[in-house]
KOLKOLTOR-826046 format. One line per 2 residues: their letters; for each residue x, z negated, y negated of C-alpha. Coordinates in nm, 4 decimals, always signed. Layout:
N
a) X,Z,Y ~ ...
This chain:
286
xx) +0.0000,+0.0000,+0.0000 ~ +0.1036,+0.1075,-0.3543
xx) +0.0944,-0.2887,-0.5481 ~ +0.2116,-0.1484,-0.8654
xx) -0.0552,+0.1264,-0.8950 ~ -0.2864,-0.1266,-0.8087
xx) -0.1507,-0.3666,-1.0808 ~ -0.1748,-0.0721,-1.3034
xx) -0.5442,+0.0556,-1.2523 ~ -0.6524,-0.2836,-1.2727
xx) -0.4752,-0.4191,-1.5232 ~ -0.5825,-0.1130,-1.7528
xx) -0.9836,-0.1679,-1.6607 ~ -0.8883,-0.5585,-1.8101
xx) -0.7487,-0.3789,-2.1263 ~ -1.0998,-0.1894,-2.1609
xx) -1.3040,-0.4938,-2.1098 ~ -1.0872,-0.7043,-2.3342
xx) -1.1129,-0.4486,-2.5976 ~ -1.5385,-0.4719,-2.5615
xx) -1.5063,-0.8417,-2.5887 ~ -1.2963,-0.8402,-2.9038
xx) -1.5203,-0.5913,-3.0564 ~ -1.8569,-0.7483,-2.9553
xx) -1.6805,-1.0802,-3.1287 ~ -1.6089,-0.9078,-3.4124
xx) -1.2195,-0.9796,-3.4072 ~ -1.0766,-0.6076,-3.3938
xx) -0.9421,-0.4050,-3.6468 ~ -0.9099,-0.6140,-3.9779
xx) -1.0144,-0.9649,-3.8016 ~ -0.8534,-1.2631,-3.6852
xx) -0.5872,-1.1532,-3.4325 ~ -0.4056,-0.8352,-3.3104
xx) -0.4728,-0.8889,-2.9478 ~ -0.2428,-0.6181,-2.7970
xx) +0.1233,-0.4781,-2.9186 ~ +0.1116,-0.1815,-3.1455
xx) +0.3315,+0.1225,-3.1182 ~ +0.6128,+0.0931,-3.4213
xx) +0.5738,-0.2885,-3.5134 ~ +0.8205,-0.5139,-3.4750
xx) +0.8309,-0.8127,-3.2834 ~ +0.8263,-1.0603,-3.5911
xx) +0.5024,-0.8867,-3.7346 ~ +0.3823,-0.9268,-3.3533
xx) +0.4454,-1.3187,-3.3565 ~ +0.2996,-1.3612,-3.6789
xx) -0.0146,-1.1830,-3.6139 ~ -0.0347,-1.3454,-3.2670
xx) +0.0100,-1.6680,-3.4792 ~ -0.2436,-1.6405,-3.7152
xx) -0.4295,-1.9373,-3.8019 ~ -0.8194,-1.9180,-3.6905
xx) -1.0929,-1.9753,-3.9811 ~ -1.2908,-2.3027,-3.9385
xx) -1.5978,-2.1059,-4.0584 ~ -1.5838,-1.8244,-3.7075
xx) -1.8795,-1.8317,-3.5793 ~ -2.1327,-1.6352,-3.3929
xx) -2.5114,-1.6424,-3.3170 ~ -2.6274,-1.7859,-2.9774
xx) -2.7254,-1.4984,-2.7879 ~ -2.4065,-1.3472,-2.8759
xx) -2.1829,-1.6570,-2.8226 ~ -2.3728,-1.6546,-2.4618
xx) -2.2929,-1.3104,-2.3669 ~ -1.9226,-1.2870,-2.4499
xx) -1.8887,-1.6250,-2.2383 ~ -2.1185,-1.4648,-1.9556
xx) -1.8131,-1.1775,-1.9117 ~ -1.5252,-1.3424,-2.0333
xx) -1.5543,-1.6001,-1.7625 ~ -1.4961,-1.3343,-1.4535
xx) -1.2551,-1.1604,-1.7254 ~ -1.0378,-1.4158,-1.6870
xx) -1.0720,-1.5277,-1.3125 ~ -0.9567,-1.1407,-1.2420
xx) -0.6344,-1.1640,-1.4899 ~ -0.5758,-1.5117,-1.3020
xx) -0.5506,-1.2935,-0.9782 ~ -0.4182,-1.0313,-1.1325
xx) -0.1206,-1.2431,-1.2008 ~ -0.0894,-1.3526,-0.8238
xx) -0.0828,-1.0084,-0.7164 ~ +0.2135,-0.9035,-0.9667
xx) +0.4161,-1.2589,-0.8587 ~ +0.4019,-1.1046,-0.4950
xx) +0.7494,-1.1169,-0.3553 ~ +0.9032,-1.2751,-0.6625
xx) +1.1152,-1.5281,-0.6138 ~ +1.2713,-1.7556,-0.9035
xx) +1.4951,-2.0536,-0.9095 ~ +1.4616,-2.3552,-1.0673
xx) +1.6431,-2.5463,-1.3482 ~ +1.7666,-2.9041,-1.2374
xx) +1.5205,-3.1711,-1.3064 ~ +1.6200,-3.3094,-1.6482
xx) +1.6818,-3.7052,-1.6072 ~ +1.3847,-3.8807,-1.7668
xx) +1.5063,-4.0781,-2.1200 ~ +1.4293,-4.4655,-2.0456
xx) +1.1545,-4.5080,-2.3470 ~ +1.2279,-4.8528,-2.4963
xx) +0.9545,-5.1079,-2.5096 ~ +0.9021,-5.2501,-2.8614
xx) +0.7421,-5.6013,-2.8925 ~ +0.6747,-5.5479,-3.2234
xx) +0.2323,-5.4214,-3.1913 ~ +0.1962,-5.7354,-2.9253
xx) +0.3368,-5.9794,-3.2032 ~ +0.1555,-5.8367,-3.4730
xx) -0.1529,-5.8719,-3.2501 ~ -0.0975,-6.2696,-3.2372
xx) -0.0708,-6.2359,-3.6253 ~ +0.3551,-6.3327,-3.5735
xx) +0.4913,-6.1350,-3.8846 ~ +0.7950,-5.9039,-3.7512
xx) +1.1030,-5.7776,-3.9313 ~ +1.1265,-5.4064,-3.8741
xx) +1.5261,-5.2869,-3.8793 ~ +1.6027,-4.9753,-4.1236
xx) +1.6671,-4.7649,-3.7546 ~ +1.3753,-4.8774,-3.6386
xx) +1.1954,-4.7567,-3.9787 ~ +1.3481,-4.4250,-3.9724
xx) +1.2577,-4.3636,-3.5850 ~ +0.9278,-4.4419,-3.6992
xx) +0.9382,-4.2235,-4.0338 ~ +1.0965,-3.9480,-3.7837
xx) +0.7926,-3.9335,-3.5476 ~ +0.5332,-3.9240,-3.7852
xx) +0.6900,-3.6275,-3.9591 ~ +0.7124,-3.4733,-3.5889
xx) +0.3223,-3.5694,-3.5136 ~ +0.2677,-3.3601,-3.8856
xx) +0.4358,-3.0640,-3.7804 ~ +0.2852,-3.0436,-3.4324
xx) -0.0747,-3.1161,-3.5970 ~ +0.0337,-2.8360,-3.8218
xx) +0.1073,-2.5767,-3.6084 ~ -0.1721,-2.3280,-3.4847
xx) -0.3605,-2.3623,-3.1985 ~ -0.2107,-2.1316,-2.9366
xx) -0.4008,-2.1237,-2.6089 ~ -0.2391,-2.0286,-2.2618
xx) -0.4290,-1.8612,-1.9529 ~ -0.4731,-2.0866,-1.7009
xx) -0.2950,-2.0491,-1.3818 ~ -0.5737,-2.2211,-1.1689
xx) -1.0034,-2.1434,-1.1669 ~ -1.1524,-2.4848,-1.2536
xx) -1.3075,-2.6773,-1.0020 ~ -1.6804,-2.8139,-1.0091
xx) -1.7131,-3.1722,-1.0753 ~ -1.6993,-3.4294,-0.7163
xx) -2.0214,-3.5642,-0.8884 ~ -2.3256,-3.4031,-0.9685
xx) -2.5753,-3.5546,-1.1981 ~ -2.9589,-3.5054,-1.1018
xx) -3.1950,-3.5690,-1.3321 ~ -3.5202,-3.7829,-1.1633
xx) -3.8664,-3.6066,-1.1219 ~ -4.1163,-3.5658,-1.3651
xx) -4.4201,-3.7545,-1.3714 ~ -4.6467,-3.4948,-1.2207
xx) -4.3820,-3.4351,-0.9470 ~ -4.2106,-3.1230,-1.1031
xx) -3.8463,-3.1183,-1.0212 ~ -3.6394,-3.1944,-1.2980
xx) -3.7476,-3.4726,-1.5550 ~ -3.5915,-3.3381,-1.8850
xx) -3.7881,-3.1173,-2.0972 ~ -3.7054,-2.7182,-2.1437
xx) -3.5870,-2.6754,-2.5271 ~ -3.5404,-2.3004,-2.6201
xx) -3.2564,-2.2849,-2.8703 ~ -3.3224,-2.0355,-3.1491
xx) -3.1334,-1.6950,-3.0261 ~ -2.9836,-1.6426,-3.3957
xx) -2.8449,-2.0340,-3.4411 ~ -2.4773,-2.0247,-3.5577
xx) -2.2411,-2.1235,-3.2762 ~ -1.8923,-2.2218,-3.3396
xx) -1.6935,-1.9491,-3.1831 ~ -1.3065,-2.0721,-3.2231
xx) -1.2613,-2.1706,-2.8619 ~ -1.4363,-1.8207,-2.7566
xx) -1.1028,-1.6796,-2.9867 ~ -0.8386,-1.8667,-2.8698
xx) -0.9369,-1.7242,-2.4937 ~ -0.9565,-1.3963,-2.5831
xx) -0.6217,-1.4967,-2.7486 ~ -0.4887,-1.6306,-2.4167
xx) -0.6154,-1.3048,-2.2019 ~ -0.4780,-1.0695,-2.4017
xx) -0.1365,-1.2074,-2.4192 ~ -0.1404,-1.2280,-2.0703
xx) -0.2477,-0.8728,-1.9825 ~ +0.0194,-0.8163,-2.2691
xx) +0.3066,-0.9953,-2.0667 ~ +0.1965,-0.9353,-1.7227
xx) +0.5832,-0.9698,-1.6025 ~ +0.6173,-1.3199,-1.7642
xx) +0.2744,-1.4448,-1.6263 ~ +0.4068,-1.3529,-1.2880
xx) +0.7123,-1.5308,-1.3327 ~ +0.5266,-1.8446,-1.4624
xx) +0.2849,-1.8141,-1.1345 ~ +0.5947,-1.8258,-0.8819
xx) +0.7889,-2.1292,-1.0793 ~ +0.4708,-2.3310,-1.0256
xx) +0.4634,-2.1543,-0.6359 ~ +0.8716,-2.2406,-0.5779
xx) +0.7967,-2.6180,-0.7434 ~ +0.4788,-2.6885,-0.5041
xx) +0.6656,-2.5766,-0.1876 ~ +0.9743,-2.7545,-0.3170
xx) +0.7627,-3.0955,-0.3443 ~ +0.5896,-3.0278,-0.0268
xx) +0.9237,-2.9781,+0.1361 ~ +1.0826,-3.3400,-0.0215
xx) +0.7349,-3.4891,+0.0763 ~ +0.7541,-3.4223,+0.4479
xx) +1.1096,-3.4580,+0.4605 ~ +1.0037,-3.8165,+0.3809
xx) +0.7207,-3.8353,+0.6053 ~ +0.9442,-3.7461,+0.9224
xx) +1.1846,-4.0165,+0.7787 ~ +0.8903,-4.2818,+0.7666
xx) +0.9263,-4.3393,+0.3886 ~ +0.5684,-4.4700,+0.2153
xx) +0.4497,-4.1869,-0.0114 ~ +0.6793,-4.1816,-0.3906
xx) +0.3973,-4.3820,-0.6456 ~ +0.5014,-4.5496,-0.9824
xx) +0.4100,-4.9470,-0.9847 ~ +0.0576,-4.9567,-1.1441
xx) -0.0481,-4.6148,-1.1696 ~ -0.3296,-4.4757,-0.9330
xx) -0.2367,-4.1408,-0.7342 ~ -0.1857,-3.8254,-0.9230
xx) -0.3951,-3.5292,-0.7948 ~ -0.2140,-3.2269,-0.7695
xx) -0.3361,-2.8578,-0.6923 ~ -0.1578,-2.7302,-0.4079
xx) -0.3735,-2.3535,-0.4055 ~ -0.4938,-2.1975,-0.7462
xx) -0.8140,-2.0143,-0.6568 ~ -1.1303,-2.2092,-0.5793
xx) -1.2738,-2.1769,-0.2655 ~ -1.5084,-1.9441,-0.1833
xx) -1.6282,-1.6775,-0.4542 ~ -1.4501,-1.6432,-0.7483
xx) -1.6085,-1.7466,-1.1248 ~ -1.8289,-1.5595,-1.2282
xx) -1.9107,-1.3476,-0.9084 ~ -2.2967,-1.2005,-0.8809
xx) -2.3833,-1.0577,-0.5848 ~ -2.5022,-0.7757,-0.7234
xx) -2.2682,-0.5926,-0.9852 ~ -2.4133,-0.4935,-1.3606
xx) -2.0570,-0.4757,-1.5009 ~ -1.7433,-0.2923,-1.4782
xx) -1.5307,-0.6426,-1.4628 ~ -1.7209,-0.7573,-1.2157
xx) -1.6600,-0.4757,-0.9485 ~ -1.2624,-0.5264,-1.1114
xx) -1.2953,-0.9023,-1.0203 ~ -1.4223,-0.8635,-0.6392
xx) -1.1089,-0.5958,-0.5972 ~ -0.8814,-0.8138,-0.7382
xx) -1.0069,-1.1172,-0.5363 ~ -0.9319,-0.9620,-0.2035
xx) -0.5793,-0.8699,-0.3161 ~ -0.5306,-1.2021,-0.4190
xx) -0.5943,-1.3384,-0.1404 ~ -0.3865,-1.0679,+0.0617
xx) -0.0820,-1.1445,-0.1650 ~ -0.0929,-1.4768,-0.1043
xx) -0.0817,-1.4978,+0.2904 ~ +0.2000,-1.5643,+0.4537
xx) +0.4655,-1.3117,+0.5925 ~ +0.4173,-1.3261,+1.0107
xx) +0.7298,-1.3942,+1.1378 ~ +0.6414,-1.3514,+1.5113
């Protein structure tokens, strides 16, 4: 099988879908971002346009705001795969682990919350001044959103509402929400934002897929190497297990899946779903 004419069919169906989204949002030509490269720009007037700032005042009506979200979710869950496919075969290596700095413990807020008055040292001022400024600067710096590598999981825990009084299922009332109410539409932005850079930089998404894929084995690895040893499982003192994804699609179908297709991203998600999952089984070795 041909992957990189795959890769390439595909990936250029995203780019047409991406391109209705942005226009249906209103964020094309002239608006908040330029979502893909342009031929004869340079890479600073790239970054800076990528880096834009977003106006608090985006916003789109309901019914519009509903129907990006309705494609942009299987938009994305077929760039997520996407991705897999193109880190087929790659393999990276890892930096060392850096050695964690020991964070000192100040006893300064427990005093202060007995009411003890505490002398603060002019280093200790400065490491404080120092912080804040770096707090500023982060708060200051636009919001840049990144795909994410794994489809999100439904909640363990369900909430059902109780009956109605007459015995209808479902006790809370049906409230149609006017189809022309203003919606905030910033997050809508920064995902379209964090699709198109990734169809953009399909290379470096692939990369970023197999160092998560080389760390995972490598901690499954250490982790049975200490089961066969009889060690207790690592855990700080204190701190309750940490839950870790150890495959990045969700089982069964994919977000956003219908059963019957109405859109072009949708028959471009169920393709890309069964090469995902193709990429991702292991070599036999028999």
């Amino acid at each position: 099988m041909d992957w990189n004419a795959a890769i390439d069919k595909n990936r250029e169906a995203l780019k047409r879908v991406l391109a209705m989204l942005v226009a249906m949002a209103g964020l094309g030509a002239g608006g908040q971002f330029t979502f893909f490269r342009q031929e004869g720009r340079s890479s600073p007037e790239v970054v800076r346009a990528e880096k834009r700032k977003l106006s608090p005042a985006l916003t789109l009506p309901r019914n519009l705001h509903r129907a990006i979200a309705k494609l942009l979710r299987p938009a994305e869950a077929a760039v997520r795969r996407l991705i897999i496919v193109a880190a087929r075969g790659l393999v990276v290596t890892l930096p060392p682990a850096r050695p964690r700095k020991p964070q000192p413990k100040s006893m300064e807020p427990l005093l202060r919350g007995f009411g003890i008055a505490v002398t603060v040292s002019r280093d200790e001022l400065r490491r404080i001044a120092a912080a804040r400024r770096a707090a500023e600067i982060r708060a200051a710096r636009p919001k840049k959103r990144s795909l994410p590598l794994f489809d999100p999981l439904r909640p363990w825990s369900v909430r059902r509402w109780p009956a109605a009084a007459d015995g209808a299922p479902g006790g809370m009332p049906f409230r149609r929400l006017p189809a022309d109410d203003p919606v905030d539409a910033t997050r809508i932005a920064l995902r379209l934002q964090a699709l198109a850079a990734a169809l953009d930089d399909l290379p470096g998404q692939a990369r970023r897929f197999a160092r998560w894929r080389a760390r995972n084995e490598a901690a499954a690895a250490k982790e049975k190497l200490r089961q066969e040893a009889g060690i207790a499982p690592f855990r700080r003192t204190g701190q309750p297990a940490r839950f870790q994804r150890v495959w990045p699609l969700k089982p069964g179908r994919p977000p956003g899946w219908r059963p019957k297709s109405t859109h072009e991203v949708q028959d471009v998600l169920e393709v890309v779903h069964g090469l995902a999952q193709w990429a991702m089984e292991k070599p036999d070795t028999s």
